[in-house]
Structures are given as C-alpha cells and as structure tokens.
TORMI-694411 format. One record per residue (C-alpha): x, y, z. Coordinates in nm, 4 decimals. Layout:
<marmi px="X" py="Y" pz="Z"/>
...
END
This chain:
<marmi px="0.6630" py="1.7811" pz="-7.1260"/>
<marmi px="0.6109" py="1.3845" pz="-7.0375"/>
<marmi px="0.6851" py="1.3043" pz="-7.4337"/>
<marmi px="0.9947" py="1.5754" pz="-7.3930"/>
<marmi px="1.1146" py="1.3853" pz="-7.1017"/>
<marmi px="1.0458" py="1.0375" pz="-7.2919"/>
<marmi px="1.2875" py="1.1447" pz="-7.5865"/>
<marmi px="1.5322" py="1.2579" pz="-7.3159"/>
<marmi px="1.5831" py="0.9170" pz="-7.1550"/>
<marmi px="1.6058" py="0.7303" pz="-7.4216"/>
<marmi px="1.8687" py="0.9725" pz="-7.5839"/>
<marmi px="2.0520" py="0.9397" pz="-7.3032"/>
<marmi px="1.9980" py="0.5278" pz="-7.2936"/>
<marmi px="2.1067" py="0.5270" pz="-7.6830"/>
<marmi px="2.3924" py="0.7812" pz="-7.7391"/>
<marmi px="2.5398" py="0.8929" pz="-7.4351"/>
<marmi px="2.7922" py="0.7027" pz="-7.2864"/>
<marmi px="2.7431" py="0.6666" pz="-6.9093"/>
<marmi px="3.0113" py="0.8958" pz="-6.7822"/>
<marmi px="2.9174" py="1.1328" pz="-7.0488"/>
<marmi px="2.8700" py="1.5348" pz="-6.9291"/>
<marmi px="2.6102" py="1.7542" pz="-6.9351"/>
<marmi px="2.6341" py="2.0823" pz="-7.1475"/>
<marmi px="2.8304" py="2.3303" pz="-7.0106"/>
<marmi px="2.6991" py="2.6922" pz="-6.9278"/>
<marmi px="2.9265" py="2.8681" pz="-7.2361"/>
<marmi px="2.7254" py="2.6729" pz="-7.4600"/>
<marmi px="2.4095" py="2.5749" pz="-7.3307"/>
<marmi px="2.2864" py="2.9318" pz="-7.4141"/>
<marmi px="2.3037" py="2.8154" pz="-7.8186"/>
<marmi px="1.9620" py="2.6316" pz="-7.7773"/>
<marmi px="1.6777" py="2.7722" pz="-7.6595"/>
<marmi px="1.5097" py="2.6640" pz="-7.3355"/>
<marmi px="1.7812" py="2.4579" pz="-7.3400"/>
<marmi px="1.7794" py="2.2463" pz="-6.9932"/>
<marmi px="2.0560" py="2.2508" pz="-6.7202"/>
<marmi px="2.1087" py="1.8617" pz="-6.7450"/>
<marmi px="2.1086" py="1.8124" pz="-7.1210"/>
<marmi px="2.3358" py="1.5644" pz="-7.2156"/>
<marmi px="2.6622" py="1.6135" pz="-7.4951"/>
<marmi px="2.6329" py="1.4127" pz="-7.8219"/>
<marmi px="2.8989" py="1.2165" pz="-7.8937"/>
<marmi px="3.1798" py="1.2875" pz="-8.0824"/>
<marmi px="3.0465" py="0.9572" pz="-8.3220"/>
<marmi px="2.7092" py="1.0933" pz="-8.3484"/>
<marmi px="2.7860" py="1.4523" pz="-8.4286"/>
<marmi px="3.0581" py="1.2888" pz="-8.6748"/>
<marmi px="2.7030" py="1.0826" pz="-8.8161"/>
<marmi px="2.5299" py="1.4095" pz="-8.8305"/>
<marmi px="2.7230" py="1.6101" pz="-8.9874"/>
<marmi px="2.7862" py="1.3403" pz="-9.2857"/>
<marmi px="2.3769" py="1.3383" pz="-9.3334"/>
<marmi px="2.4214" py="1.7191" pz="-9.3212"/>
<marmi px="2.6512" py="1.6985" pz="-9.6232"/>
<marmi px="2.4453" py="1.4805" pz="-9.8251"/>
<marmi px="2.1855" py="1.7068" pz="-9.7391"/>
<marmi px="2.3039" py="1.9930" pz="-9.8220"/>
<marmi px="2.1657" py="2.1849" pz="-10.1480"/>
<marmi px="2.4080" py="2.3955" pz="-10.3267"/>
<marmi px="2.5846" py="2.4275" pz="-10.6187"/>
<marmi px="2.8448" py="2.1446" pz="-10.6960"/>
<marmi px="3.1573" py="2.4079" pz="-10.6857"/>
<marmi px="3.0636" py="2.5201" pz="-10.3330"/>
<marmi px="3.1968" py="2.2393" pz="-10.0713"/>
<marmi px="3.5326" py="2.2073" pz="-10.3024"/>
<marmi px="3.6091" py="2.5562" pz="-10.2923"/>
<marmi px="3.5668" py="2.6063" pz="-9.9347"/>
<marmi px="3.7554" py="2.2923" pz="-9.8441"/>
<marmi px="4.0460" py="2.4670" pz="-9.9943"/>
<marmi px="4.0136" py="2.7621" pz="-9.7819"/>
<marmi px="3.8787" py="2.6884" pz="-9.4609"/>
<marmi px="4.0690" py="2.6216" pz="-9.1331"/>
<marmi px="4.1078" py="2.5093" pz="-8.8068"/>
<marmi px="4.1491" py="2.6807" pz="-8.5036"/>
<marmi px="4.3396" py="2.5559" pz="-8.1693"/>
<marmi px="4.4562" py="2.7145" pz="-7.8323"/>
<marmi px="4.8396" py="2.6262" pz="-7.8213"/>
<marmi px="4.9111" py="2.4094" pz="-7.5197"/>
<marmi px="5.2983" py="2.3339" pz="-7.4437"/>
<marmi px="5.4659" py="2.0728" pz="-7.2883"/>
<marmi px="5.7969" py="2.1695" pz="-7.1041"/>
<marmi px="5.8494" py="2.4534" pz="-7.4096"/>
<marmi px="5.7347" py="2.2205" pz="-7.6905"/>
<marmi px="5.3944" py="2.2931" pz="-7.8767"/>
<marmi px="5.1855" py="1.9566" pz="-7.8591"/>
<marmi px="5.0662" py="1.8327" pz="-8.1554"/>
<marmi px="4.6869" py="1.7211" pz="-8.2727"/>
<marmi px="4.5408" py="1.9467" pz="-8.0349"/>
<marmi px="4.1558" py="1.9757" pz="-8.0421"/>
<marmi px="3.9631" py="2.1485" pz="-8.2531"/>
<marmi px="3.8094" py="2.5150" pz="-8.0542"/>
<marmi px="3.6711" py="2.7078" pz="-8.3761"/>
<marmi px="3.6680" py="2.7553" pz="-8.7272"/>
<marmi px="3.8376" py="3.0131" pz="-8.9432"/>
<marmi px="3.9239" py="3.0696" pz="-9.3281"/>
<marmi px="4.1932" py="3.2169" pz="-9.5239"/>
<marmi px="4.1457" py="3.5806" pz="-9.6476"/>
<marmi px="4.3016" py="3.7633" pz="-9.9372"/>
<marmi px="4.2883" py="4.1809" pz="-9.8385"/>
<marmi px="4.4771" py="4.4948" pz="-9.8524"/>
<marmi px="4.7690" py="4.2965" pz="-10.0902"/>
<marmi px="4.8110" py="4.0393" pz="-9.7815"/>
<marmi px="4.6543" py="3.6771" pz="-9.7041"/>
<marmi px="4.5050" py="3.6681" pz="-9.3244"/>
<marmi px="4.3800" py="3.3992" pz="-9.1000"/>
<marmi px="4.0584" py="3.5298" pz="-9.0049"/>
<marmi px="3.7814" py="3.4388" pz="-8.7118"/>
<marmi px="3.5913" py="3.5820" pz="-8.4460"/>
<marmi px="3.7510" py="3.7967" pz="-8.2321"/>
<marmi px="3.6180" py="3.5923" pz="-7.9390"/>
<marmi px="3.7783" py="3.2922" pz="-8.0648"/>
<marmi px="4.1315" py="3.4443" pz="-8.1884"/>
<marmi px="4.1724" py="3.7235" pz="-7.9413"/>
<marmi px="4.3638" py="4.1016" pz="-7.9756"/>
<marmi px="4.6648" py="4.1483" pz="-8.1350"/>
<marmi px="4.9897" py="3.9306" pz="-8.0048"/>
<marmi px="4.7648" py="3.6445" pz="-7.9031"/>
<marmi px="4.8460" py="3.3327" pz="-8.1114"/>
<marmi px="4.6431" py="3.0275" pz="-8.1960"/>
<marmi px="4.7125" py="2.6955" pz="-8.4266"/>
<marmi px="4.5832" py="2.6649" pz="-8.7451"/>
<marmi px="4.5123" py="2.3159" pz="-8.9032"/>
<marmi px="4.5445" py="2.2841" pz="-9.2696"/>
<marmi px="4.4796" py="2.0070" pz="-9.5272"/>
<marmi px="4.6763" py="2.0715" pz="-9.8791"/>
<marmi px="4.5993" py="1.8962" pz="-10.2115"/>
<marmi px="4.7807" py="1.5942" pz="-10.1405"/>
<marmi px="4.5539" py="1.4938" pz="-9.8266"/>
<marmi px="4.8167" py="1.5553" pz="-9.5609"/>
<marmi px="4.7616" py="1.8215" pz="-9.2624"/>
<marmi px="4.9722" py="2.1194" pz="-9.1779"/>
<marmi px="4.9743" py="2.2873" pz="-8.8147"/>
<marmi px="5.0951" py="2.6636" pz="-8.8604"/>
<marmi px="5.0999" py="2.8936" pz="-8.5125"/>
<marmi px="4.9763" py="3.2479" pz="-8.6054"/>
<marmi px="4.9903" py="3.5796" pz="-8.4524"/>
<marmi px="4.7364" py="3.8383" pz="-8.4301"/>
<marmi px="4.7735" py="4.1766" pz="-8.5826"/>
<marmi px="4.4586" py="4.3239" pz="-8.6018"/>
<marmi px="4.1338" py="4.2880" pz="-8.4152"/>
<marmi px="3.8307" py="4.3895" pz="-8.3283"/>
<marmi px="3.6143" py="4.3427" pz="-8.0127"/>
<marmi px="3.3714" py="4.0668" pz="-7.9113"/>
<marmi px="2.9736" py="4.0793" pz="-7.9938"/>
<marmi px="2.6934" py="4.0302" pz="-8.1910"/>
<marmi px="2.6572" py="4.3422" pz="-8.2939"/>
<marmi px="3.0440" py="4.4664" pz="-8.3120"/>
<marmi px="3.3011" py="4.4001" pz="-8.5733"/>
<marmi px="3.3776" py="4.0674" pz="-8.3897"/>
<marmi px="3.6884" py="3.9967" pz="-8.6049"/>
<marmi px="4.0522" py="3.8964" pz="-8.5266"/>
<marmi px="4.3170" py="3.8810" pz="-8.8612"/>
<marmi px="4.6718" py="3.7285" pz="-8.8351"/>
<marmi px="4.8987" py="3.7394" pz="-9.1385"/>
<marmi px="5.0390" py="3.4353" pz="-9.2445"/>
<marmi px="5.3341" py="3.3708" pz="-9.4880"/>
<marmi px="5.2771" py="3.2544" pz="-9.8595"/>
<marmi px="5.5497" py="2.9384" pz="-9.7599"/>
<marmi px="5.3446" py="2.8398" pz="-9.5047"/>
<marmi px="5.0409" py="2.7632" pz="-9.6700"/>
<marmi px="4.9856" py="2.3879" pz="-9.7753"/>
<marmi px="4.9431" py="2.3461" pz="-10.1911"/>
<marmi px="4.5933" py="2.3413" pz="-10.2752"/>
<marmi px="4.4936" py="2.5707" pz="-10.0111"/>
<marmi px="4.3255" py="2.9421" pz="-10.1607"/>
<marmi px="4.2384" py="3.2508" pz="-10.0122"/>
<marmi px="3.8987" py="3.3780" pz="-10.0198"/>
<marmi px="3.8041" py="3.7588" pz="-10.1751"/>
<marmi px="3.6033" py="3.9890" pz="-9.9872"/>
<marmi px="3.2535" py="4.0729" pz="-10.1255"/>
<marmi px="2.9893" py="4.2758" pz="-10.0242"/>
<marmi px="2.6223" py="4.0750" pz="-9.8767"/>
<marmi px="2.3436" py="4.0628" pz="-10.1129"/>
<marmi px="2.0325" py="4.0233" pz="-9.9276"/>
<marmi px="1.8343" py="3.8428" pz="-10.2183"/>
<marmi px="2.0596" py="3.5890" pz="-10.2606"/>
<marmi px="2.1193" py="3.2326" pz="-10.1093"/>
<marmi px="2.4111" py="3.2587" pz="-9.8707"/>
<marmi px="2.5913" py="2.9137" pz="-9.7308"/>
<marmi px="2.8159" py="2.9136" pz="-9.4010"/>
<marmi px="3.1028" py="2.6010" pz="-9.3458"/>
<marmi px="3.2856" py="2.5305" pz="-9.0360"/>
<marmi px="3.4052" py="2.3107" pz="-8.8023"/>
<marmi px="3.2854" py="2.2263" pz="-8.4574"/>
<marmi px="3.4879" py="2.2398" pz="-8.1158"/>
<marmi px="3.6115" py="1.9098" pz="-8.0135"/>
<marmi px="3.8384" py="1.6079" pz="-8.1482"/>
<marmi px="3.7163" py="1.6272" pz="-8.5114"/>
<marmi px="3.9392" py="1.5753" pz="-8.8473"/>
<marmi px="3.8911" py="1.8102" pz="-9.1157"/>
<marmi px="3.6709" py="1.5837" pz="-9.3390"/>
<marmi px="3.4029" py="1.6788" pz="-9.0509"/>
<marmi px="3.2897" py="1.9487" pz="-9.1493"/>
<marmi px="2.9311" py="2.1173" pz="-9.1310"/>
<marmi px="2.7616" py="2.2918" pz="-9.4280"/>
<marmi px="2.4799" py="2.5267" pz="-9.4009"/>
<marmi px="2.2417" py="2.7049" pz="-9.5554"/>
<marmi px="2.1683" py="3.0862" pz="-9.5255"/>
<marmi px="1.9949" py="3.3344" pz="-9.6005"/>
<marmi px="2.0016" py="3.7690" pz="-9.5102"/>
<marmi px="1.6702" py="3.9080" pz="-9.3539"/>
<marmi px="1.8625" py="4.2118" pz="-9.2026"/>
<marmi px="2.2232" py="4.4116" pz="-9.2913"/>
<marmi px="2.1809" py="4.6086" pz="-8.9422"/>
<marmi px="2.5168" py="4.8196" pz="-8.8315"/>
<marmi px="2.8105" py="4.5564" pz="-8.8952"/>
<marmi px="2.6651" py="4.2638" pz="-8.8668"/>
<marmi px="2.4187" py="4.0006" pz="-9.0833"/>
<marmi px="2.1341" py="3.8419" pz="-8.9472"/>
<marmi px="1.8885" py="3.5727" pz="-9.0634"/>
<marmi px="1.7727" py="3.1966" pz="-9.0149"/>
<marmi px="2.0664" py="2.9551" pz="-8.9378"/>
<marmi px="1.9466" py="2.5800" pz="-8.8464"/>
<marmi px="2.1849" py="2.2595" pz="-8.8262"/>
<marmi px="2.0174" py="1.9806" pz="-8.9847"/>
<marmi px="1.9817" py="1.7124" pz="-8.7841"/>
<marmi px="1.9873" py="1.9077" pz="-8.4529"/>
<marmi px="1.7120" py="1.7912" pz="-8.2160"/>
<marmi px="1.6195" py="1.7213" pz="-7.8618"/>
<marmi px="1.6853" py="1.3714" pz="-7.9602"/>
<marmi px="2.0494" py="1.4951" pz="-8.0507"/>
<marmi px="2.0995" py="1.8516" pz="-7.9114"/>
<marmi px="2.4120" py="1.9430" pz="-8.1277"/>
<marmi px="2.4463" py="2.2903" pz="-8.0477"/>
<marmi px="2.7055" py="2.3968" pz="-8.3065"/>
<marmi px="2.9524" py="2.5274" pz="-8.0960"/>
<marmi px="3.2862" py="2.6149" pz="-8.2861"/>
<marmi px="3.1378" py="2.7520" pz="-8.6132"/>
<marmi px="3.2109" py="3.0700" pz="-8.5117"/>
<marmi px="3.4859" py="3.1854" pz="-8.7468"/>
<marmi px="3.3529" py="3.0332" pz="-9.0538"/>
<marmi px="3.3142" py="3.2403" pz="-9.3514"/>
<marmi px="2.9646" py="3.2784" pz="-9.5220"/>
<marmi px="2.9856" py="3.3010" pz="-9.9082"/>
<marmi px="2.8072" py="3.4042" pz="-10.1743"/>
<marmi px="2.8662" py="3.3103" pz="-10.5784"/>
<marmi px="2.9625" py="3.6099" pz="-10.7820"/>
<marmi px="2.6777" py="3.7030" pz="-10.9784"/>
<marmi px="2.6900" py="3.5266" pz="-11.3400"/>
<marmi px="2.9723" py="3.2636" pz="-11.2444"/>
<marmi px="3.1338" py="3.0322" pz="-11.0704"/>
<marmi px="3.3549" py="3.2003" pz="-10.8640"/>
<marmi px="3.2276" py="3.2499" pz="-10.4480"/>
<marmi px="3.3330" py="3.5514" pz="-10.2680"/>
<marmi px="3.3444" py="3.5684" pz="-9.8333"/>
<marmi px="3.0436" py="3.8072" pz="-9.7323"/>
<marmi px="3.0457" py="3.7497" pz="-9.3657"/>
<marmi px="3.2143" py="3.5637" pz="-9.0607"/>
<marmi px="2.9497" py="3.3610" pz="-8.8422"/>
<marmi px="2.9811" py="3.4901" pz="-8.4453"/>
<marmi px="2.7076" py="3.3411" pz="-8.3445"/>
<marmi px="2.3551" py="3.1633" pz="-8.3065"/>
<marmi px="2.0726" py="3.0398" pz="-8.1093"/>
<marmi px="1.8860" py="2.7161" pz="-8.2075"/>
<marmi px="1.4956" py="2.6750" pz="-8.1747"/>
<marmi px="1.4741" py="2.3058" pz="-8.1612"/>
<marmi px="1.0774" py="2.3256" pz="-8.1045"/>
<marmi px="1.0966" py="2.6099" pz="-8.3889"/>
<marmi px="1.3603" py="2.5076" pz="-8.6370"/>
<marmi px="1.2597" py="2.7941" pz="-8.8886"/>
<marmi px="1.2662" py="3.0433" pz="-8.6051"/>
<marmi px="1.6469" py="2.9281" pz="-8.5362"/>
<marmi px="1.8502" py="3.2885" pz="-8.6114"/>
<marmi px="2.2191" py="3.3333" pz="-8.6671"/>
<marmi px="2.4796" py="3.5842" pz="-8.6520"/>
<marmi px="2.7448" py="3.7439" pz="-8.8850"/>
<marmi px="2.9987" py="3.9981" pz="-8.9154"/>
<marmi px="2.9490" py="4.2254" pz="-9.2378"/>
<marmi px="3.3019" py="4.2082" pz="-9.3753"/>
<marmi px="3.2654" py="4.4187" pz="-9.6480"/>
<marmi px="3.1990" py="4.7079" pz="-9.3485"/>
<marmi px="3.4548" py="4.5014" pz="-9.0898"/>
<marmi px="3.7765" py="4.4818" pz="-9.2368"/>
<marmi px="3.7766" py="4.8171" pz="-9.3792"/>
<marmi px="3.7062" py="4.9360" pz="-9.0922"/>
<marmi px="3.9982" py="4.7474" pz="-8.8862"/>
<marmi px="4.2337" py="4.7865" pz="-9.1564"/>
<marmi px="4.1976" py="5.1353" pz="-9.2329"/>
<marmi px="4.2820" py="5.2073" pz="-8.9014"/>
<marmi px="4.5586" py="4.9744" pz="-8.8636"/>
<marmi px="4.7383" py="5.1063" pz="-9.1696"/>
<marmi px="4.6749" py="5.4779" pz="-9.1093"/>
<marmi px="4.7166" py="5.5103" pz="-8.7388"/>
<marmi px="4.6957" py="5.8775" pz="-8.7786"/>
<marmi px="4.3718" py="5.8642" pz="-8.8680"/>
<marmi px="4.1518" py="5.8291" pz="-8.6031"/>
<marmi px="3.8411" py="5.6083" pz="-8.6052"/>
<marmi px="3.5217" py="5.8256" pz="-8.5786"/>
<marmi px="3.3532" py="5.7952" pz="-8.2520"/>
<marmi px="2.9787" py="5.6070" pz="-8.2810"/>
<marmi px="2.6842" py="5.7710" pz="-8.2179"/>
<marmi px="2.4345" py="5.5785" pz="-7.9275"/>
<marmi px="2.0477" py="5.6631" pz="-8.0596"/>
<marmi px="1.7287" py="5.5730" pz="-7.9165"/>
<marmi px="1.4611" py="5.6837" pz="-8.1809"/>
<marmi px="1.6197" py="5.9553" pz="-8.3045"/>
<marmi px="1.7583" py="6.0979" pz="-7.9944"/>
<marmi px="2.0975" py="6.0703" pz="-7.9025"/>
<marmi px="2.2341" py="5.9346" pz="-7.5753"/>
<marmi px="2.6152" py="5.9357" pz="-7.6107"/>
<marmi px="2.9379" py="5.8604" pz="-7.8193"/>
<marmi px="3.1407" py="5.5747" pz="-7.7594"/>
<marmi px="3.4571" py="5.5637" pz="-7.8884"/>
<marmi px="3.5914" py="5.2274" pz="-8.1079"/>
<marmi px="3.6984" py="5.0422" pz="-7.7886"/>
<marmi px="3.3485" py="5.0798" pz="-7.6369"/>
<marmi px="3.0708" py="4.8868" pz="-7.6548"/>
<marmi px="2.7142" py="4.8283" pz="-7.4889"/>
<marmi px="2.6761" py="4.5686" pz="-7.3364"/>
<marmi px="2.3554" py="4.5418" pz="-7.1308"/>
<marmi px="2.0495" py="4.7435" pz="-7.1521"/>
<marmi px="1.8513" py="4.8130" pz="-6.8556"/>
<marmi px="1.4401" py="4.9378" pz="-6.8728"/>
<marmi px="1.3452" py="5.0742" pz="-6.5590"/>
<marmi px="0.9975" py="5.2046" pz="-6.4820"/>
<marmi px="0.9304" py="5.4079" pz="-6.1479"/>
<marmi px="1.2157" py="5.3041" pz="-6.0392"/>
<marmi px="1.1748" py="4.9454" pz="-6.0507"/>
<marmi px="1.3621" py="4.7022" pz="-6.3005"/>
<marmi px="1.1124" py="4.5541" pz="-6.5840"/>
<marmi px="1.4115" py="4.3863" pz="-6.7737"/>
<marmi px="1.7666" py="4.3557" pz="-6.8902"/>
<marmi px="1.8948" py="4.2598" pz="-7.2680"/>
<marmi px="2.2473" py="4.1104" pz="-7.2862"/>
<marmi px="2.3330" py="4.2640" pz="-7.6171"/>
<marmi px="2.6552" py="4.0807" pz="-7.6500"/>
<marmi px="2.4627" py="3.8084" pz="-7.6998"/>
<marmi px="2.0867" py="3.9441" pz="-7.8363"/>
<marmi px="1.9629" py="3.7152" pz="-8.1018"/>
<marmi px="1.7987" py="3.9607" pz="-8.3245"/>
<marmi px="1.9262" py="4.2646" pz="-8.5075"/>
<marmi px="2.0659" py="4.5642" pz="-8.3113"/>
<marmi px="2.2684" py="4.8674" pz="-8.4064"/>
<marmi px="2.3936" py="5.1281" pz="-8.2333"/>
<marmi px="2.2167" py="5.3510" pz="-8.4032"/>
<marmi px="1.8694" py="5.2290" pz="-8.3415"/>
<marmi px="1.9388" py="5.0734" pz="-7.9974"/>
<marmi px="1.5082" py="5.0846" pz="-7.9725"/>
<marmi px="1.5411" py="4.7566" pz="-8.1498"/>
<marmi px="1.6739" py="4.5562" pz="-7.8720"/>
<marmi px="1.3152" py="4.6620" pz="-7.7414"/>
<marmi px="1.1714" py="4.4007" pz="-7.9633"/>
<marmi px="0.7448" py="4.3916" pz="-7.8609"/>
<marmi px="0.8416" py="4.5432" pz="-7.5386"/>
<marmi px="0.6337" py="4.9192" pz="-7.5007"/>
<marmi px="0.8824" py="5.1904" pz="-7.3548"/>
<marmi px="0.7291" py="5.4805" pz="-7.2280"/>
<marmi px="0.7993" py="5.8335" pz="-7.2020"/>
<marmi px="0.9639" py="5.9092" pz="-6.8104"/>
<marmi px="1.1477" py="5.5663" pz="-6.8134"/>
<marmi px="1.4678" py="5.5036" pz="-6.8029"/>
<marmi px="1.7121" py="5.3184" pz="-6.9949"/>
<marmi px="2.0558" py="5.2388" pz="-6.8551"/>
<marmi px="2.3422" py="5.1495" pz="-7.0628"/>
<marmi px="2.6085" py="4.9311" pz="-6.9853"/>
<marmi px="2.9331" py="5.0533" pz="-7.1523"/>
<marmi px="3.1916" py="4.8215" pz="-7.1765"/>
<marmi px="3.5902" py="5.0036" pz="-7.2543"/>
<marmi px="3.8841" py="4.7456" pz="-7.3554"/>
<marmi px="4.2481" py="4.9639" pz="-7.2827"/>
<marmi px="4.6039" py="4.8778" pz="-7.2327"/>
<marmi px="4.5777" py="5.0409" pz="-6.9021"/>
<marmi px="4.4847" py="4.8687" pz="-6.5909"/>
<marmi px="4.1770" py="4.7962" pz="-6.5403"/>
<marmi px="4.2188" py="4.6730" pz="-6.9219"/>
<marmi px="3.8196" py="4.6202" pz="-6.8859"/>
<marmi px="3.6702" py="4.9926" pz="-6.7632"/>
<marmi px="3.2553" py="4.9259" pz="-6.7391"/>
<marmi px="3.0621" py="5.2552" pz="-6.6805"/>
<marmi px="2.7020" py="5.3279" pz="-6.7267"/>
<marmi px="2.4703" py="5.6029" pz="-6.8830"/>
<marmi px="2.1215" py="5.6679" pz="-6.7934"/>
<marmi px="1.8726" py="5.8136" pz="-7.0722"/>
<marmi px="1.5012" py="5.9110" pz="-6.9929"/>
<marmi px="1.2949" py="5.8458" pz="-7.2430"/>
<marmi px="1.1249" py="6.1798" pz="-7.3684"/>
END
C-alpha cells in the first residue's frame, strides 16, 4: 500500500496539473478498487498514450485504415440562443452501419438514447477535413450489459463525408482474434484514437464477453477508457481482407493490479439488430416475451421493455448480497440468471429478489417492481 501510495504522489507531482479533478463517480467504477481521490490524466498524456497504443498495436495492416473510414464521433448538442455550437467535446464513440438496405449511426443505447433523441456526429472524409452531422434516433434498445444496449439513427447518403464506408454486419466467431476502436470522452481530435485487442471467451444471451485491457493504463496513469462505448468490434472475413462489425463495446472494468483479468463488454449484433429491426419494421409482430430462469426453473416473463436490474440473495431473512447486473462484469443471461452467482453457494429455502426495471411512454416512464423466487 506504502509503494501504491508512492506511485500516487508522484503521478500526481508529474502529470496532473494542480487544479486538476479527481475521477468522477460515473466513471470511477471502470477500474477496479479504484480510489475516491484518484486523479484524471491529462488530456496530453492520454493523447501520449494512446499514440504508444497505436504503435503497439498488433494487427493486420488493413485494420486501422478501414476503421478510420468508418468510425465516428459522438457529441451531446449544446445551443447557444437557437444555434448549435460547434467543436463540441467528444462523449462516445460510434461507427457507421450498413443494414436492412439503410446506413445507420450506431452506439450504445446509453450513449445515444431512445428514439427522437439526437446527438452530433463528427466525421473526417478522405480529404482530411471534419464534418459535424446532427442525427436522430429511430430505433433503440435499452441500457445494460447484458441487454441489446443499442441505439441506430439513419443518416442520409449526402451527408456522409467522401472516404467515409459503412461497416457489414457479421456474426462473432469465438476462435478468432477480435479488435475494438474508439474514441475517448473529452476534447480529443479524431487522429486520437484507441485500438484494442480482443478476444471472445463467452457468446452469453446478447452480449460478448472476454479480456479487454488499454495498454498503457496504470496506477501511474489511471486512463479508464471512458467513451469507447459505441465502438464497433470487428472481425476479418475468413480468407480475405475484408472486416465485418461483430459487436458494439458497452462496457468494461479494468484490473490495473491484474491486467489479464481486465474483462469487457459487447453487444452481439448479429442477435441485436435483428432483433430491434425486426420489430421496428413489422410492428405487428410482437416481440416474444423473455423467459427469467434460475437453473432450470422459471421465475417470470418480462416483456422487451423490462429488464433486471439488481439481484438480491437473502438467507433467513437477512441480506448476504446484491449484484448490479446493469453493470456485472462477467457473463449473464436471462436465461441462466444462476450465473450472476459467480462462487457464491445458494441454497435451497433462500430467496432471490429481482429487481425489474419497465421503460414506457406513460408516466412513471421508469415502473421498478420486484419478484421474489425461493430457491427449491
């Protein structure tokens, strides 16, 4: 802890500018054991990072250059007395997508929001010069690790810079190398972007889980990587050149004592936009409710605007712990909610209390209910 401490200071001595924050809460949670007081990186540094990061970074030659011509990024619109400012910060990453005969902005739904919310996009054509396009949402899904975390808005061929290229959908192959690039929230141009390298140990429900690590991300310089969600992970088409989207990072949590325990989080788009777009385009058609399962049993339905979102173990009564599966770091379906047990033993008479979480039009747009199921 005194050598922890040691690096801390002089971190702060070297790199942090004396009026500099402290992480905030939304993103301290990204690094583990991460401490109330830990310092921001610069803006510089990360920029310094990041660079090493690319130089770093093994992959095939075609793979940077391709995604430079496809990836995005994502701001909140702020006005000024009715006018949209310009250069505004950079709060996520996103990508362009080619499905169902249209092109699409995607991201996480958490960064882009339901349909009619609108967000900037920043684009850089071929000839080097940036393009600020405000989109609106028409389809999404809802927010979570575990749920088809997803928000598309269409975008018009004449407003897409030369040089920029839509990505094709694909479906994950889990013995392949997989490669994630994004941007980071904050005042960043689009040459700073951050390459990395993935890998699938787990296709569980919607989502795609494995080791995610950001090279050059230490307690010396804590950058936690927040504003990557949004950015498409790709995969090269077996026997060519060509690289196909497999999955939207929504999220991650850093080991910095543990590098290679360091896990991330991504939406299965091969299973998400189906999903969202089958729906959208045949309204009529209602999505099938989902079953909830522990081990084989069930304990309810929940419909496609539900979601769990906390699971409670109690034992005689008394409360031995609470997952927040929004934001659970390891793989969990709805199917087999037993695996947000992890090593934890459940035994028969206890009870497990689910936190339902329903997003509707109607007031309260956010209805939270629970069910109880006894363990048999």
């Amino acid at each position: 802890m005194k050598h922890f401490l040691i690096l801390l200071s002089l971190f702060v001595w070297v790199f942090v500018p004396a009026d500099a924050q402290n992480l905030s809460k939304s993103v301290a949670f990204l690094i583990k054991g991460a401490p109330a007081d830990l310092p921001k990186v610069s803006t510089e540094v990360t920029r310094q990072i990041f660079r090493q990061a690319r130089v770093n970074f093994k992959a095939p030659a075609s793979l940077l250059p391709r995604m430079q011509r496809s990836i995005v990024q994502i701001s909140l619109p702020r006005y000024t007395e009715g006018v949209l400012q310009e250069n505004l910060p950079t709060y996520a990453s996103g990508f362009l997508l080619s499905a169902y005969g249209r092109t699409w902005v995607a991201s996480a739904y958490h960064v882009m929001g339901e349909a009619g919310h609108t967000r900037v996009v920043r684009f850089r054509g071929r000839d080097g010069q940036e393009k600020e396009v405000v989109v609106k949402v028409e389809v999404n899904g809802t927010s979570g690790w575990h749920e088809p975390d997803l928000s598309l808005a269409p975008i018009k061929p004449e407003d897409i810079p030369e040089g920029m290229e839509p990505l094709e959908l694909g479906e994950p192959d889990l013995n392949a190398p997989a490669y994630s690039v994004g941007y980071t929230t904050g005042n960043y141009s689009m040459n700073d972007f951050l390459p990395v390298q993935r890998e699938f140990t787990n296709a569980e429900g919607i989502n795609l889980y494995g080791p995610y690590h950001i090279n050059g991300s230490t307690w010396e310089n804590p950058v936690t990587g927040n504003g990557q969600c949004g950015s498409p992970i790709v995969q090269r088409i077996p026997g060519t050149q060509q690289w196909q989207v497999v999955g939207l990072h929504n999220g991650h949590l850093l080991d910095l004592d543990n590098p290679h325990l360091s896990r991330g989080s991504g939406v299965n788009l091969s299973v998400a936009v189906p999903y969202l777009l089958d729906a959208h385009y045949n309204p009529s058609v209602k999505v099938p409710a989902r079953r909830l399962y522990v081990r084989g049993f069930q304990v309810t339905s929940l419909q496609d605007n539900e979601r769990v979102s906390e699971i409670t173990l109690k034992r005689n009564g008394q409360e031995v712990w609470t997952k927040n599966i929004q934001k659970f770091p390891h793989p969990y379906s709805d199917a087999h909610a037993e695996l947000a047990f992890e090593d934890d033993e459940v035994f028969r008479g206890d009870e497990l209390v689910f936190k339902i979480v329903r997003r509707q039009q109607i007031k309260p747009n956010r209805y939270i209910y629970t069910k109880t199921f006894i363990m048999p």
